[in-house]
C-alpha positions in Angstrom: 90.8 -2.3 86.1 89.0 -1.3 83.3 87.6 -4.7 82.4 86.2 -4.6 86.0 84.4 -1.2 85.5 82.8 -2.6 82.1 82.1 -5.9 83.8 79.7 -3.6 85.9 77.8 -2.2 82.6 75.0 -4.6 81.4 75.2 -5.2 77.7 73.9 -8.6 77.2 71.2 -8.4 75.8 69.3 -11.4 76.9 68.9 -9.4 80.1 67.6 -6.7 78.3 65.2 -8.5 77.0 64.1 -10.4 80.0 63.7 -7.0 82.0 61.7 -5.7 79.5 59.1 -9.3 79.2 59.0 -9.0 82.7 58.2 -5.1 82.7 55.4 -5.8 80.0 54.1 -8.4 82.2 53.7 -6.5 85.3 52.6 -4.0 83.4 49.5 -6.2 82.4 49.4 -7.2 85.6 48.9 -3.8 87.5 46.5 -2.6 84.3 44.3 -6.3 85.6 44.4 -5.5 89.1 43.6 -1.9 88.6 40.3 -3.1 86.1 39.5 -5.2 89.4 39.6 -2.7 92.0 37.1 -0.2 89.3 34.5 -3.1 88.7 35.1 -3.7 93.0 34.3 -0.4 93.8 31.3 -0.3 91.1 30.0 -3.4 92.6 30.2 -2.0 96.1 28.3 1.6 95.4 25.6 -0.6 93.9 25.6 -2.7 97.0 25.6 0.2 99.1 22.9 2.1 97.4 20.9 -0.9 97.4 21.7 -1.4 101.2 20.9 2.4 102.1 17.5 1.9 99.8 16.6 -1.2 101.5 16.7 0.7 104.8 14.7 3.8 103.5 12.0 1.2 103.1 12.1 -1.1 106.3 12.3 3.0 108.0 9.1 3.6 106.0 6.9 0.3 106.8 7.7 1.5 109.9 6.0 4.7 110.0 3.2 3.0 108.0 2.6 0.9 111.3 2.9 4.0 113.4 0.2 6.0 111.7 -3.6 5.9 113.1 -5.9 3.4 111.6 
């Protein structure tokens, strides 16, 4: 029985070791993915702020046509 019960504790060390490379590399992984989602979102206020200028000016040609001559 208790060769069972220490058959269930995980020693080797070449698991160890390949839980921990794999936990470094999804590590880098989530740090990649989380520097893509900052430069997406950077990217999509300057796209937004250049969408909301664009229509500030179309609004305003607009008024210029409005106005008497």
């Amino acid at each position: 029985m208790a060769k069972a019960l220490l058959g269930t504790f995980h020693s080797d060390q070449r698991t160890a070791a390949s839980v921990m490379s794999e936990n470094t590399r999804l590590r880098v992984r989530v740090r990649d993915l989380e520097e893509l989602i900052a430069r997406l979102q950077d990217e999509n206020d300057r796209l937004a702020q250049a969408a909301a200028v664009a229509m500030l000016d179309l609004h305003s040609e607009e008024l210029k046509e409005m106005q008497p001559v």
